[in-house]
C-alpha positions in Angstrom: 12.0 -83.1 -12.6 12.9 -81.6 -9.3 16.8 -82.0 -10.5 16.6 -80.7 -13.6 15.3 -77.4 -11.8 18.2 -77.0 -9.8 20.6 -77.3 -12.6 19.1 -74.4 -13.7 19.3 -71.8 -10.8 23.1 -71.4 -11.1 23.1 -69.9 -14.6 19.5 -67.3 -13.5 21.4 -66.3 -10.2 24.6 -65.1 -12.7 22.2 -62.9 -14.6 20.2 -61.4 -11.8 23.9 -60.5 -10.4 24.8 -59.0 -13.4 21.8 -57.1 -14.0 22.2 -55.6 -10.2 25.6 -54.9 -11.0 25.0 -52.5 -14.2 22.3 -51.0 -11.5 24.4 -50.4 -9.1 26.7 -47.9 -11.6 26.7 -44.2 -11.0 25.1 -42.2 -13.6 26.8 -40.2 -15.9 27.4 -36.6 -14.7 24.7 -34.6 -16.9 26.3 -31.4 -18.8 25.4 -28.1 -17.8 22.5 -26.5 -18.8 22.7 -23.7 -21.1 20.6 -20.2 -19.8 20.5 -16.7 -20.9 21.1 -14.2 -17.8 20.0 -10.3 -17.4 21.8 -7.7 -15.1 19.9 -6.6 -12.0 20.0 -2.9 -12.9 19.0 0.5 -10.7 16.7 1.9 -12.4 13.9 4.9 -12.1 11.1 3.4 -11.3 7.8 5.3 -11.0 4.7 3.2 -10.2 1.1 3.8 -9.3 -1.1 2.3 -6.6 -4.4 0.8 -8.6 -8.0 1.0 -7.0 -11.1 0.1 -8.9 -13.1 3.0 -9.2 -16.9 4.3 -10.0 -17.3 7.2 -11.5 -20.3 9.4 -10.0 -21.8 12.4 -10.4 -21.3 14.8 -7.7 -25.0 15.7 -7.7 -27.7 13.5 -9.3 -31.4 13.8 -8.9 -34.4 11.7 -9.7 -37.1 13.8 -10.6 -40.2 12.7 -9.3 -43.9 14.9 -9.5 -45.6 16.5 -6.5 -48.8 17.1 -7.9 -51.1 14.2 -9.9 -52.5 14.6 -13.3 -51.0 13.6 -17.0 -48.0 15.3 -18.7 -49.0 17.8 -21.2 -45.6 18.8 -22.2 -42.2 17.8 -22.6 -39.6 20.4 -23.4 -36.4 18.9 -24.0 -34.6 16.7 -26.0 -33.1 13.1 -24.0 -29.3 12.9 -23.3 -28.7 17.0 -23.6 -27.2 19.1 -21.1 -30.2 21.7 -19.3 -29.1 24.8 -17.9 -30.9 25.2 -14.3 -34.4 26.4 -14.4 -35.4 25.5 -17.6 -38.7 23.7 -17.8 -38.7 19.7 -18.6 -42.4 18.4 -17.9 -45.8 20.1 -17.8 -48.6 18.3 -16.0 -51.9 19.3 -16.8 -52.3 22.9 -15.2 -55.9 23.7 -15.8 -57.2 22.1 -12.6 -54.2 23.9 -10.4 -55.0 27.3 -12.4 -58.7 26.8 -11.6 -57.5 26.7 -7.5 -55.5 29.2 -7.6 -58.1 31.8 -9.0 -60.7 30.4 -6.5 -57.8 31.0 -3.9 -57.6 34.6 -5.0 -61.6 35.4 -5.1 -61.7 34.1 -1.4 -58.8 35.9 -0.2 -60.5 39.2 -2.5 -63.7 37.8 -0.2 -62.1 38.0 3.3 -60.4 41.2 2.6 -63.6 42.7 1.9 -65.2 41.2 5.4 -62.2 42.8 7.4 -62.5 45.9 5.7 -66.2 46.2 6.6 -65.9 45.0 9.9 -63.2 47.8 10.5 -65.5 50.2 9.3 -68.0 48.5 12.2 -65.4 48.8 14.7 -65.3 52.5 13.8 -68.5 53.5 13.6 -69.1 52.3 16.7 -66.9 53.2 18.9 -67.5 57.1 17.8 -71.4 55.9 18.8 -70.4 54.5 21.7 -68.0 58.5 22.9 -71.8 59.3 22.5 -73.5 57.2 24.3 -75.5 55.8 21.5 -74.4 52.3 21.2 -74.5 49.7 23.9 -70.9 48.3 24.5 -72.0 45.0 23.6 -72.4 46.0 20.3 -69.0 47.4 20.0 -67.6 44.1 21.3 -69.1 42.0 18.9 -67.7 44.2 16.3 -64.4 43.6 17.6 -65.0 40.0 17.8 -66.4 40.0 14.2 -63.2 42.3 13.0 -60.9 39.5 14.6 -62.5 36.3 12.6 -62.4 38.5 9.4 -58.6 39.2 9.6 -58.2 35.5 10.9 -60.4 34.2 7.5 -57.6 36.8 5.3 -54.7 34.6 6.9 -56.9 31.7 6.1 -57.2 32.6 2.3 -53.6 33.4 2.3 -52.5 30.5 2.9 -54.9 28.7 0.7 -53.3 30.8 -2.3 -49.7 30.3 -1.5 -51.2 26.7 -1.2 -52.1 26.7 -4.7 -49.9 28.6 -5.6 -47.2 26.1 -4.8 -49.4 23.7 -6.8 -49.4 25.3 -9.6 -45.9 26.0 -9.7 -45.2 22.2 -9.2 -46.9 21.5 -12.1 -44.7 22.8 -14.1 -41.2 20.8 -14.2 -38.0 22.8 -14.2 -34.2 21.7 -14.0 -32.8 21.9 -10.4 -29.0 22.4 -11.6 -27.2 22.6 -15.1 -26.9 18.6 -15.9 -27.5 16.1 -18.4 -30.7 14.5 -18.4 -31.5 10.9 -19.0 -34.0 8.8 -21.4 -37.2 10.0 -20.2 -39.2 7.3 -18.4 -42.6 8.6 -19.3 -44.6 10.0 -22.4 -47.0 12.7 -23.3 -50.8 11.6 -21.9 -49.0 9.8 -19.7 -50.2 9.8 -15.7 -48.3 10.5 -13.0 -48.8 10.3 -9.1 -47.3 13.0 -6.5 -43.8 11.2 -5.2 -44.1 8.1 -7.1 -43.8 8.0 -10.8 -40.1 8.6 -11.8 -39.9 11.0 -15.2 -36.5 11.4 -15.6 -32.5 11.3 -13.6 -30.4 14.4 -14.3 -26.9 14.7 -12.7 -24.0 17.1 -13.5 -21.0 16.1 -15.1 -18.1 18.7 -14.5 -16.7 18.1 -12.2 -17.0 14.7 -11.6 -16.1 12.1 -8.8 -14.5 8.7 -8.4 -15.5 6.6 -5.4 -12.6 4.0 -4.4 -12.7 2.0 -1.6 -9.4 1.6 0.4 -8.2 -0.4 3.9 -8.3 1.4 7.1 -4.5 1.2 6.7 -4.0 3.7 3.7 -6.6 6.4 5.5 -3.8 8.3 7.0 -2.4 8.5 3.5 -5.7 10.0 2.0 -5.7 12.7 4.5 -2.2 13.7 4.1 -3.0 14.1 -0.2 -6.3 15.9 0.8 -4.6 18.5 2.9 -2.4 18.9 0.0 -5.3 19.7 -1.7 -4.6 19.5 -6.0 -2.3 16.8 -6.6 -1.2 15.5 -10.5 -0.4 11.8 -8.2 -3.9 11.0 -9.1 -4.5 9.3 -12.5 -7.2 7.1 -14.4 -7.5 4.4 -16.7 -10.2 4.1 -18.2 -12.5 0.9 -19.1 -10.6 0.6 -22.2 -6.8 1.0 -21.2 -6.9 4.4 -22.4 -5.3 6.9 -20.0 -7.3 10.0 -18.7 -4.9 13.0 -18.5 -6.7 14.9 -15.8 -5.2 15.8 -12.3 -7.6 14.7 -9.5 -7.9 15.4 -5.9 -9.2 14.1 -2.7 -12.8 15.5 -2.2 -14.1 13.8 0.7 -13.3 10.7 2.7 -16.5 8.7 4.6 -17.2 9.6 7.7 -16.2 5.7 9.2 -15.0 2.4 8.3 -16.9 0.0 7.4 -16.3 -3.0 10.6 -17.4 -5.8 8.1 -14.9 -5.4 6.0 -12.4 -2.8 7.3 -13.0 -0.5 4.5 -13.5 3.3 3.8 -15.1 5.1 0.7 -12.8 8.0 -0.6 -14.6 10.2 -3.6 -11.8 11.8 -5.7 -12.6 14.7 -7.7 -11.5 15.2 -11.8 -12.2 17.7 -13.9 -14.6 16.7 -16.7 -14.9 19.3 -19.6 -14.6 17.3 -22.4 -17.6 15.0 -21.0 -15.3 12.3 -21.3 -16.2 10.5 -17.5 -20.2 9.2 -17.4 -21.3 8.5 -13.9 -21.5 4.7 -13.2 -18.2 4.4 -15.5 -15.8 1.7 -14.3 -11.7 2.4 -14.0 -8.8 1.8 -12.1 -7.5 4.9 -9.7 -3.4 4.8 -10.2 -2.3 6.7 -7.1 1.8 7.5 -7.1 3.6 5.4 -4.8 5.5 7.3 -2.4 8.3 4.9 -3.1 8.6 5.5 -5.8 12.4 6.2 -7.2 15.5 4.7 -8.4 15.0 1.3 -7.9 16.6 -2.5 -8.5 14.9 -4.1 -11.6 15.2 -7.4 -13.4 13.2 -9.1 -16.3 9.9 -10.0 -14.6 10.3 -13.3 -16.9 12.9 -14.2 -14.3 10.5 -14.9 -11.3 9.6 -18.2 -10.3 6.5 -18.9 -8.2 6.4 -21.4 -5.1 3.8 -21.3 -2.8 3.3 -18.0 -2.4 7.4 -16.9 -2.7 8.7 -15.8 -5.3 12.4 -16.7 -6.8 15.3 -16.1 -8.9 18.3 -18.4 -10.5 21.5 -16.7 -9.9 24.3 -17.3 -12.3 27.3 -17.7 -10.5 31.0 -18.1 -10.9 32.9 -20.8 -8.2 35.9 -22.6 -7.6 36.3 -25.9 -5.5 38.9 -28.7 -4.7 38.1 -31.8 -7.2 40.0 -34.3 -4.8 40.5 -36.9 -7.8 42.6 -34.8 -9.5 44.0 -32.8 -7.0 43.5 -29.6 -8.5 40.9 -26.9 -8.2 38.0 -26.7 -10.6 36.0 -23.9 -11.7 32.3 -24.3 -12.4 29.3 -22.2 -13.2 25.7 -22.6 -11.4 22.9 -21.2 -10.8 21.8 -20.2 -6.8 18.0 -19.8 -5.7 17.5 -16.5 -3.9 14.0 -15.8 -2.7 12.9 -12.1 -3.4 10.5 -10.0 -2.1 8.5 -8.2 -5.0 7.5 -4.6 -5.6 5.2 -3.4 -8.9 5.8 -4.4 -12.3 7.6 -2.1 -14.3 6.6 -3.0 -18.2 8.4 -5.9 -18.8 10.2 -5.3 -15.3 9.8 -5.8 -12.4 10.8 -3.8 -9.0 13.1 -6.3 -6.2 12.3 -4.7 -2.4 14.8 -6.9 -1.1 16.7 -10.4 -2.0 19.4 -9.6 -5.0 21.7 -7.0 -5.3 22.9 -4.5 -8.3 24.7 -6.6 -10.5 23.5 -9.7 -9.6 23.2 -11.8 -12.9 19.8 -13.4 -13.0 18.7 -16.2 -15.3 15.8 -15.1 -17.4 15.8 -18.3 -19.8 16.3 -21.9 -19.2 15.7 -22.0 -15.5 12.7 -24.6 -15.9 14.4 -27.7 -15.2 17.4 -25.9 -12.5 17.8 -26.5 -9.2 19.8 -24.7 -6.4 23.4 -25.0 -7.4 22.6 -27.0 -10.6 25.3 -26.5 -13.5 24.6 -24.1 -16.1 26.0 -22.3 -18.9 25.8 -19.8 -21.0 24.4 -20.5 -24.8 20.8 -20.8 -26.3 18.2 -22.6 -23.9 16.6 -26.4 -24.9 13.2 -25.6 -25.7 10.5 -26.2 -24.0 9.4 -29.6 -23.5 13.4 -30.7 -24.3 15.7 -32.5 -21.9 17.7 -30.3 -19.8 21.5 -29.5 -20.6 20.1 -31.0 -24.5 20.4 -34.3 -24.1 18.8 -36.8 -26.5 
């Protein structure tokens, strides 16, 4: 048995060298791989800074009642715009009316006191030219004429005191605004500085708080000196554009040194009641660099970890040495670019290709730096490179 095994290792150790020796062939060269290429182009390019934005109401009040009793009227109708001063709530006045005409009878009360104890003071003091009064009854007169004006001050202030109640009883818009759903019915009670009735806030102008890095502040306060300026734009919630200038109205008073942050409100005009406070939109602030400007298809770009790149298509001519002769190929060079905004279906190149640079914009899936390409309709996707079967 042990014979008969080595008869048979001559013939396997031919095969095993054979099999190595198809191995150890070169591959066949693979054909080029067909692309489609753009021209880097110059182009204008104007682009817009995007913040996310809140639109507010440049004044909004809750309003709140000062006095206490239940509402006995409601005098408007929910979601209109008030014009300033007109009444919205009444709380019941009767008790407030009632304290302001006891307020009154005292004040009528003291008035009468001082008056008589002027009269004292007089009569008195012509007895007392005479001889026919003691002086200490002039001086209590005096004293008495003194508490009577001090009780009028008294009952003043206990009428401007009700007064003042009576006048809070009585609801009334602080501003021309729109006013919210109202958060309370008729019969309903209320307490002084508690109970919320309703929100109204004005609506033209209107404001858009952004919040921006320390580093663009110095930008901010160079457009708010400028004061007006069309470089200010919104998009709305929807994608809709809103095709009202803005300006800077006020910048925070600090930055924020959790998060290195500032508030800037921007002001818009708002006469077709288009912004609502609380909205949500994007800011689009003109780039100051913005300008002519090199573009390529933004289908182009190839992502790497965290770079960006493009496929060159390029032209070149090099020694074949089997043949002695020079050969002229066509491939495709990786340039790493540094990005600006997109442009449509653009996009801006700050730096890494040059005008006229042919980039490859289809095909480039399966390339590598200086890989063989050619021009003509690119395998789909999911097909071998250059075609192949």
């Amino acid at each position: 048995m042990k014979n008969r095994y080595i008869l048979f290792l001559p013939p396997i150790a031919l095969l095993f060298a054979a099999s190595c020796g198809k191995k150890s062939k070169p591959n066949a060269e693979l054909p080029p791989t067909p692309v489609n290429v753009a021209e880097a182009k110059t182009a204008d390019a104007v682009y817009y800074d995007e913040y996310q934005g809140t639109v507010t109401a440049l004044n909004i009040v809750e309003l709140r009642s000062q006095v206490s009793g239940f509402i006995t009227g409601i005098f408007f109708k929910e979601g209109d715009v008030v014009p300033q001063g007109k009444e919205l709530y009444e709380i019941d006045r009767r008790k407030y009316i009632a304290a302001y005409n006891q307020a009154e009878a005292n004040l009528g009360s003291a008035n009468a006191n001082l008056v008589k104890a002027q009269k004292d003071i007089d009569r008195y003091e012509m007895l007392l030219k005479n001889d026919a009064v003691a002086r200490q009854t002039v001086d209590q007169a005096q004293a008495a004429y003194a508490s009577s004006k001090g009780d009028v001050d008294v009952a003043k202030a206990a009428v401007l005191s009700a007064k003042t109640d009576l006048s809070y009883a009585t609801i009334t818009a602080p501003f021309t605004g729109r006013i919210g759903i109202s958060q309370v019915r008729m019969g309903s009670q209320v307490s002084p500085g508690t109970t919320l009735l309703n929100t109204i806030s004005s609506e033209h102008p209107i404001g858009v708080d952004v919040v921006i890095n320390e580093q663009d502040i110095a930008r901010f306060y160079k457009l708010k000196q400028s004061g007006t300026d069309s470089t200010f734009k919104l998009k709305l919630s929807n994608d809709s554009a809103y095709n009202e200038p803005g300006k800077v109205l006020a910048i925070d008073r600090g930055v924020n040194n959790q998060t290195g942050t500032v508030t800037v409100r921007i002001q818009f005009p708002n006469k077709q009641d288009i912004l609502k406070d609380g909205m949500s939109c994007v800011l689009q602030v003109l780039n100051s660099e913005s300008g002519n400007r090199l573009q390529i298809p933004y289908k182009a770009i190839t992502e790497q970890m965290g770079e960006f790149f493009v496929f060159v298509y390029r032209d070149t001519t090099m020694m074949d040495t089997t043949i002695k002769k020079e050969k002229r190929d066509t491939i495709a060079l990786q340039h790493k670019v540094k990005l600006g905004p997109r442009i449509g279906a653009n996009v801006v190149i700050m730096s890494g290709l040059n005008q006229g640079d042919q980039v490859i914009t289809d095909g480039f899936q399966r390339l590598r730096n200086k890989g063989k390409v050619t021009l003509g309709k690119p395998a789909a996707a999911g097909a071998p490179a250059g075609g192949g079967k």
